[in-house]
C-alpha positions in Angstrom: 0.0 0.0 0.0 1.4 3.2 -1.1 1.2 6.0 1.3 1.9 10.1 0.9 3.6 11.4 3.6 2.1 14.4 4.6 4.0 18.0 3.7 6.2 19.2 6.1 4.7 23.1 7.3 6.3 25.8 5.5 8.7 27.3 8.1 8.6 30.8 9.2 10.8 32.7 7.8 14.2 34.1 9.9 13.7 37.0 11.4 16.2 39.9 10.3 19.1 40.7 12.7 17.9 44.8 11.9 14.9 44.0 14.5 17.8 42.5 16.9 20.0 45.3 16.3 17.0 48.1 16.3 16.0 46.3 19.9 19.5 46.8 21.2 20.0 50.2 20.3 17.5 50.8 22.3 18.7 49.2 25.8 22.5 50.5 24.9 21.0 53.9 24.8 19.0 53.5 27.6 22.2 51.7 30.1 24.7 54.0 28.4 22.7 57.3 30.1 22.7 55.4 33.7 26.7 55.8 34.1 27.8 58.6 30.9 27.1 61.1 33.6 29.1 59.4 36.4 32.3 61.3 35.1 30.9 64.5 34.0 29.6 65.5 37.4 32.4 68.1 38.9 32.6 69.2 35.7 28.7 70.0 35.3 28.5 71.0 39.2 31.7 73.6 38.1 29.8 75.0 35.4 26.3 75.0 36.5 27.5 76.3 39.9 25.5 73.2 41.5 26.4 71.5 44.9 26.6 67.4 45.4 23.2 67.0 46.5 21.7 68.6 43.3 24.7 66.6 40.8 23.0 63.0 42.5 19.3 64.4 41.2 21.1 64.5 37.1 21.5 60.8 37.9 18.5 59.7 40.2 15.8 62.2 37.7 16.4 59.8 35.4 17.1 56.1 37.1 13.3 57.9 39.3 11.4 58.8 35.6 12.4 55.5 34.4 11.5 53.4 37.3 8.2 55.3 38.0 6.7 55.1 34.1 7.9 51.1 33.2 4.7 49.3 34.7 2.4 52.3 32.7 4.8 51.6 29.4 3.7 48.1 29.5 0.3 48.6 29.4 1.0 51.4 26.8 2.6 48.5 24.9 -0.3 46.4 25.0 -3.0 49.0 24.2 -1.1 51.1 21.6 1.0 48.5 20.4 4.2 47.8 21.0 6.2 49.1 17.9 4.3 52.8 18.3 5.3 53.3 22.0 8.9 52.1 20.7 9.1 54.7 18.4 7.7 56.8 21.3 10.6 56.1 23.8 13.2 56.9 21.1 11.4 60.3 20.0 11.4 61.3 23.5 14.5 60.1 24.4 16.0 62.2 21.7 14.1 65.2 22.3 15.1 65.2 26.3 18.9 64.4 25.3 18.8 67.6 23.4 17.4 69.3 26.2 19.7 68.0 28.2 22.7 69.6 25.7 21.3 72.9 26.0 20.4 73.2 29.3 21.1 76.5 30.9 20.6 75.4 34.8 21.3 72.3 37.2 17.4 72.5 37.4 16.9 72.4 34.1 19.2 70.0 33.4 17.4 67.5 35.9 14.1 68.4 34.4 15.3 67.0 30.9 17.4 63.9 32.7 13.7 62.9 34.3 11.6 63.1 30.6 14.5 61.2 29.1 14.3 58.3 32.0 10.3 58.8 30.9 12.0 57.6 27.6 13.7 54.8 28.1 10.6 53.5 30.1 9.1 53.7 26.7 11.9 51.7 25.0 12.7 48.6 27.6 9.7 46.9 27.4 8.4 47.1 24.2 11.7 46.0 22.6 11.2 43.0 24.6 7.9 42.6 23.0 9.2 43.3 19.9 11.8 40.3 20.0 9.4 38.2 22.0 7.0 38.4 19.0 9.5 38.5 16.2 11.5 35.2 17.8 8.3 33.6 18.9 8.4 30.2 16.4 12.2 29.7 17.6 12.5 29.4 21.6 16.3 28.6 20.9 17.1 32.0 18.6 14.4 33.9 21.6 17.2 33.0 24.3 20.0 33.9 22.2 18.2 37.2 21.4 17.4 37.9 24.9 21.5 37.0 25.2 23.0 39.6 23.3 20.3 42.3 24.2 21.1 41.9 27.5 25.4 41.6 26.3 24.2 45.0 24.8 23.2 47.0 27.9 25.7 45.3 30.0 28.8 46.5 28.1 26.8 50.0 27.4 26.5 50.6 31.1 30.0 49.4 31.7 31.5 51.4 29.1 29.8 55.1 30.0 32.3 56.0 32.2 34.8 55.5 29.6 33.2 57.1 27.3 31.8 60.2 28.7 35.6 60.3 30.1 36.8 60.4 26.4 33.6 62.6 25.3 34.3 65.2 28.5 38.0 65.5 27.9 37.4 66.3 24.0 34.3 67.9 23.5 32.9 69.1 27.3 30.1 67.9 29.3 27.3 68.8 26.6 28.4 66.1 24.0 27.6 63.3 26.4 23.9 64.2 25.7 24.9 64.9 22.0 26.2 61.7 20.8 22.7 60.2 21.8 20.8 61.7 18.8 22.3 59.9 15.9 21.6 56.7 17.8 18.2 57.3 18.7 17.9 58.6 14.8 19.4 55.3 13.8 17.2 53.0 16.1 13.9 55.2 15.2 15.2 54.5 11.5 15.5 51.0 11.8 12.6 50.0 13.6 10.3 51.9 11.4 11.7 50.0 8.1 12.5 46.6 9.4 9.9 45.9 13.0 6.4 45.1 11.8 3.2 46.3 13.4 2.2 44.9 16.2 -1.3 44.4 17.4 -1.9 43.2 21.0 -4.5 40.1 20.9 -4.8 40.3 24.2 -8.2 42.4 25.2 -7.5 45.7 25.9 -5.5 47.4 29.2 -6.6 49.9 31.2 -4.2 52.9 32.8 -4.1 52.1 36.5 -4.1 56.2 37.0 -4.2 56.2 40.9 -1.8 53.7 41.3 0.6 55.5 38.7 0.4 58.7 40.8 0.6 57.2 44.1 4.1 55.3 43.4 5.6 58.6 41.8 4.7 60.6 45.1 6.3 57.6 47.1 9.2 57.3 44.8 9.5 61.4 44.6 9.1 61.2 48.3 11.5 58.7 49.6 14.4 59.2 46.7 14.2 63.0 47.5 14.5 63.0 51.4 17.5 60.5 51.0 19.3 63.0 48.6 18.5 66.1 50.8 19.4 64.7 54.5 23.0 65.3 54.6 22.7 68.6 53.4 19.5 69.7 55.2 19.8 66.9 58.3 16.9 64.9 60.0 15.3 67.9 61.5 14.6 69.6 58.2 10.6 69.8 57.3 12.2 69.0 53.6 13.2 65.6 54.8 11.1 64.4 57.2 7.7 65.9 54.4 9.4 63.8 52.1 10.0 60.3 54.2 6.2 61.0 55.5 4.9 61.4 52.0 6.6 58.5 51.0 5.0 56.1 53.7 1.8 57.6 53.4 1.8 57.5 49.5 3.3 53.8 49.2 0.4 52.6 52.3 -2.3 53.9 50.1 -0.5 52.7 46.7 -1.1 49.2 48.4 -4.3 49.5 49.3 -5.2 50.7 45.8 -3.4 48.3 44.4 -4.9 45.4 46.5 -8.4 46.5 45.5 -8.5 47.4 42.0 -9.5 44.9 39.1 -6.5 46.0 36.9 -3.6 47.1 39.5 -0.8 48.5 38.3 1.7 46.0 40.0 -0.7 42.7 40.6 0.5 41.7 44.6 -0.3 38.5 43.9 2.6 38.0 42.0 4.6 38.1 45.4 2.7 35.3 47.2 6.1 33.5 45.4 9.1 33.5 47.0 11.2 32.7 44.1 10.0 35.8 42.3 10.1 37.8 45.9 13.6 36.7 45.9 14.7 37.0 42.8 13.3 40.9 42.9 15.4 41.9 46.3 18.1 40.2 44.6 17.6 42.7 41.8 17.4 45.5 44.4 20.8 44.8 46.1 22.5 44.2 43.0 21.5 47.5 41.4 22.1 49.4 44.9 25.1 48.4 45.2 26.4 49.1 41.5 25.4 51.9 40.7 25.7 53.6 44.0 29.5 52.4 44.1 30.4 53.8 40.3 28.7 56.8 41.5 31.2 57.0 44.8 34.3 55.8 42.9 34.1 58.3 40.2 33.9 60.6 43.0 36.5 59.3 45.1 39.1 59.3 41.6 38.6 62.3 40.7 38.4 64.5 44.2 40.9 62.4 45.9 42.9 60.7 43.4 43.0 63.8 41.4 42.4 61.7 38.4 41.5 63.6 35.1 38.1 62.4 33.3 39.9 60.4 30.9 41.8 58.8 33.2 38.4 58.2 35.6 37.1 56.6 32.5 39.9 53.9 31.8 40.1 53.4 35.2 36.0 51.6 34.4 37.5 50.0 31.5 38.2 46.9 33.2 34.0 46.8 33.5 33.8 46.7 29.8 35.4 43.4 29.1 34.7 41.4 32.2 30.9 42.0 31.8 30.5 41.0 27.6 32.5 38.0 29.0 30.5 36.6 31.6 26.8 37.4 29.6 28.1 36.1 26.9 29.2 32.5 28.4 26.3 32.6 31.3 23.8 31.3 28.7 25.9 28.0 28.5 26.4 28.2 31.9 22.3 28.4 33.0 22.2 24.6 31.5 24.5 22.6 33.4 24.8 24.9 36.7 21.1 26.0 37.0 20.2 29.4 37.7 20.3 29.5 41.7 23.7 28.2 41.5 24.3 31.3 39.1 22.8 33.6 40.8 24.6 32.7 44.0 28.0 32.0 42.7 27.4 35.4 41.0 26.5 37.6 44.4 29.6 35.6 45.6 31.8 36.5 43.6 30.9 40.3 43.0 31.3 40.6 46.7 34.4 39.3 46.8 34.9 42.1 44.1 33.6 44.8 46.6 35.8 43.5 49.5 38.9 43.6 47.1 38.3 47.1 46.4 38.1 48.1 49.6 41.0 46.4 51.2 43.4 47.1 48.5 42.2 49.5 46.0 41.2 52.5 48.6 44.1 54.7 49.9 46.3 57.4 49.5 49.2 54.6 47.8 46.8 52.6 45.5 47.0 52.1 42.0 45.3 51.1 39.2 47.2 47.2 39.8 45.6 47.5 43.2 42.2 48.3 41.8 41.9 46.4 39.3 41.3 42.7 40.9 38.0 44.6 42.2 36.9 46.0 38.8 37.3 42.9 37.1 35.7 40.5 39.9 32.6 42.8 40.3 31.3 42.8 36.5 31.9 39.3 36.1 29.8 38.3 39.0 27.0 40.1 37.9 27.1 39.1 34.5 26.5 35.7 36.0 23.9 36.9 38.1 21.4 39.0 36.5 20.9 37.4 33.1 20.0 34.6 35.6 17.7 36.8 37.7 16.1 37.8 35.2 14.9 33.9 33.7 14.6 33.3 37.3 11.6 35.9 37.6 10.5 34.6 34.0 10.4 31.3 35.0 8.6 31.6 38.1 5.4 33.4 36.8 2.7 32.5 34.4 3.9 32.9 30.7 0.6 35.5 30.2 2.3 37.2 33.5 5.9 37.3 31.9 5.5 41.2 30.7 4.3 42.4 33.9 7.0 40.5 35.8 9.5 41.7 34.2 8.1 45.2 34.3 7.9 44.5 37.8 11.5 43.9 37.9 12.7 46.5 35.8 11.0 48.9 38.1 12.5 47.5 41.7 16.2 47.6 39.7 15.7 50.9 39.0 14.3 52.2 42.4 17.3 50.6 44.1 20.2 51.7 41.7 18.1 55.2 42.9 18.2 54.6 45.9 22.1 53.4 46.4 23.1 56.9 44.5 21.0 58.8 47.3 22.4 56.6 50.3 26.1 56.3 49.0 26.2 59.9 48.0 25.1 61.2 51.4 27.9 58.7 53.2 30.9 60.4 51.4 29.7 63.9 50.2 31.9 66.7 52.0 34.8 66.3 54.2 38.6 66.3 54.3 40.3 63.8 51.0 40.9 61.6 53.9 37.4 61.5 55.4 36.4 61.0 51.8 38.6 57.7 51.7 37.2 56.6 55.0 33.9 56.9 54.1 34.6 54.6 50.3 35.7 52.3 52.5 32.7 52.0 54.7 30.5 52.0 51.0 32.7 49.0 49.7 31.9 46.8 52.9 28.4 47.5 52.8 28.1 46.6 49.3 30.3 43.4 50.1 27.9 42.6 53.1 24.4 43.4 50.8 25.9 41.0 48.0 26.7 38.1 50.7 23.0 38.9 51.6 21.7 38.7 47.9 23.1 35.2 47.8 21.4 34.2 51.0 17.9 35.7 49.5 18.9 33.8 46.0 19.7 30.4 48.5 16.9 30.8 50.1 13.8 32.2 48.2 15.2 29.0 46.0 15.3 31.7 43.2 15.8 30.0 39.9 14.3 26.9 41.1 10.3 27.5 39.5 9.9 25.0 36.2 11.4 26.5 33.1 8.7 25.9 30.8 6.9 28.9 32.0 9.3 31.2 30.8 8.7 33.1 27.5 
């Protein structure tokens, strides 16, 4: 008997690398603008006749717009669609950078940092959307994707010190915001040709608008009083308005949110302790980063007497470790598991920490002496976030993956925030060697935070959920 053997299903055709490469302009753009300031800060504060307390807002305005706008981008995303808020963020994002350029004023300069962080709240998750839907017949080519977006970000973030050092010491301060148009005109560009429309099929969102507000006053609130207490003290109204508006704003944002059919963040979604502790593990890793470049570049350049190109090599070292260890951690995740990752990863970026600190902080160090500690740091959290970051995938629903990740994004942010506003107000003012004193203190509380990021990542069993839920 003679049988036909049935056709095999035409196969989707490969996506275009443009749609990877318009997805990761986006998140170098975004990462680039969390540390390009870093080294441009006495140099802005010289200029712009601003004091320490204002230079921290030109950083936290934009890590606070970002954070406060990425749960209301999602649901942009999904009633909008996703390609037309993308195209959003990068207008936006080029607009605010040329605001930034031009500013006149510290305040106006923050104004502009805080739209562009609006900006790249448009542009994170919808160009995950954009590769989860492009990638979606090929799980394998989704994870690689996923791999070199996040490679992307992580070697932006690591190289803005280096380059605003280069940028500052050739073309001043302003450029740092410059350079950002043509790659916003390049990813706007590409995305419009090669990314095609994408309609949501899931029913539509609504704007959670009381929720939205609420977690901006908190944010506002608590960020705010941090930045302002060693300058204005405890006592000040200015501080202790903010940490009450804060409390009272973020009791009532839960409450709204525990009661309203479409929250903004869904609570829920914390009744698991691998996602719970796979988000604090986000918080300390991002507190402790970012507030650290933000002392160091300090530190090197008041103390040190570095120059701004020579504050910028000095990060260099972040650069290569980092595209190392997300490039291989993919490999990694399959015969190591992600707890193991995330673990080994806190571990080992403590270490980092407790290097720096020892060895790399005095009077007589050198870059040699520093440079076990910049190395160390990157590479253990380029083992440790990509594997955060399935870990929260992979403990949610796969219809929950957006706002997880959203979710995510947002408690990052906050605590990167938040470390600029507590690390700043540890070493700002003081003699050069009360400065070094206090760096020291910074690098063994980030040491001790990491050694309790592992313990949260141990215990939490983050990284443990079934994989098949992830996207």
């Amino acid at each position: 008997m003679h049988t036909t053997s049935n056709p095999a299903p035409p196969q989707p055709p490969q996506p275009s690398l443009a749609v990877l490469l318009a997805s990761s302009f986006a998140f170098i753009i975004v990462q680039l603008d969390v540390t390009i300031v870093n080294v441009a800060l006495p140099t802005m504060g010289a200029e712009l006749g601003a004091e320490v307390s204002t230079l921290q807002w030109v950083i936290d305005a934009y890590t606070l717009g970002f954070a406060a706008f990425l749960l209301s981008a999602g649901v942009m995303g999904d009633k909008f669609g996703s390609k037309r808020v993308f195209l959003s963020g990068f207008a936006l994002f080029t607009l605010a950078s040329i605001a930034c350029a031009l500013a006149p004023s510290a305040m106006a300069l923050n104004v502009a940092r805080a739209v562009q962080g609006v900006g790249a709240a448009l542009l994170v998750p919808s160009s995950l959307a954009i590769l989860n839907s492009t990638y979606a017949h090929d799980k394998n080519m989704l994870a690689k994707a996923i791999g070199w977006w996040t490679a992307a970000g992580g070697i932006s973030i690591a190289a803005g010190p280096v380059i605003g050092g280069l940028l500052l010491s050739t073309a001043g301060w302003r450029s740092i915001f410059w350079v950002n148009v043509p790659i916003c005109v390049i990813g706007f560009a590409l995305t419009y040709c090669v990314v095609p429309r994408m309609v949501s099929k899931e029913p539509a969102r609504h704007f959670d608008l009381p929720g939205q507000l609420l977690s901006v006053l908190a944010l506002i609130g608590f960020i705010g009083a941090v930045i302002e207490v060693h300058t204005l003290g405890f006592s000040s109204l200015v501080v202790q308005g903010g940490l009450m508006l804060a409390v009272i704003a973020g009791v009532v944002f839960l409450m709204v949110e525990s009661r309203s059919r479409a929250p903004m963040l869904p609570l829920a979604l914390f009744h698991s302790m691998p996602f719970s502790g796979a988000v604090l593990f986000g918080v300390l890793a991002n507190f402790t980063y970012y507030g650290v470049i933000f002392v160091l570049s300090f530190y090197l350049q008041k103390v040190r007497g570095y120059t701004v190109i020579e504050t910028g090599l000095t990060f260099l070292p972040l650069t290569g470790t980092a595209f190392f260890s997300n490039i291989v951690v993919g490999r990694l995740s399959a015969h190591t598991g992600l707890r193991a990752l995330m673990v080994g990863g806190a571990l080992v970026g403590c270490s980092g920490y407790a290097l720096l600190g020892i060895f790399g902080i005095s009077d007589h160090a050198g870059f040699l002496d520093m440079l076990p500690g910049l190395a160390l740091v990157p590479i253990g959290m380029g083992f440790a976030v990509p594997a955060m970051t399935t870990s929260i995938l992979s403990s949610v629903e796969r219809h929950q993956a957006g706002t997880a990740s959203a979710v995510l994004n947002t408690a990052r942010q906050v605590g990167g925030a938040t470390g600029v506003a507590i690390f700043g107000a540890i070493v700002a003012g003081g003699s050069n060697a009360e400065i070094t004193s206090s760096v020291h203190c910074v690098m063994g509380i980030s040491a001790a935070l990491l050694l309790v990021a592992a313990a949260t990542a141990f215990w939490s069993r983050a990284g443990m959920a079934p994989l098949e839920n992830a996207v």
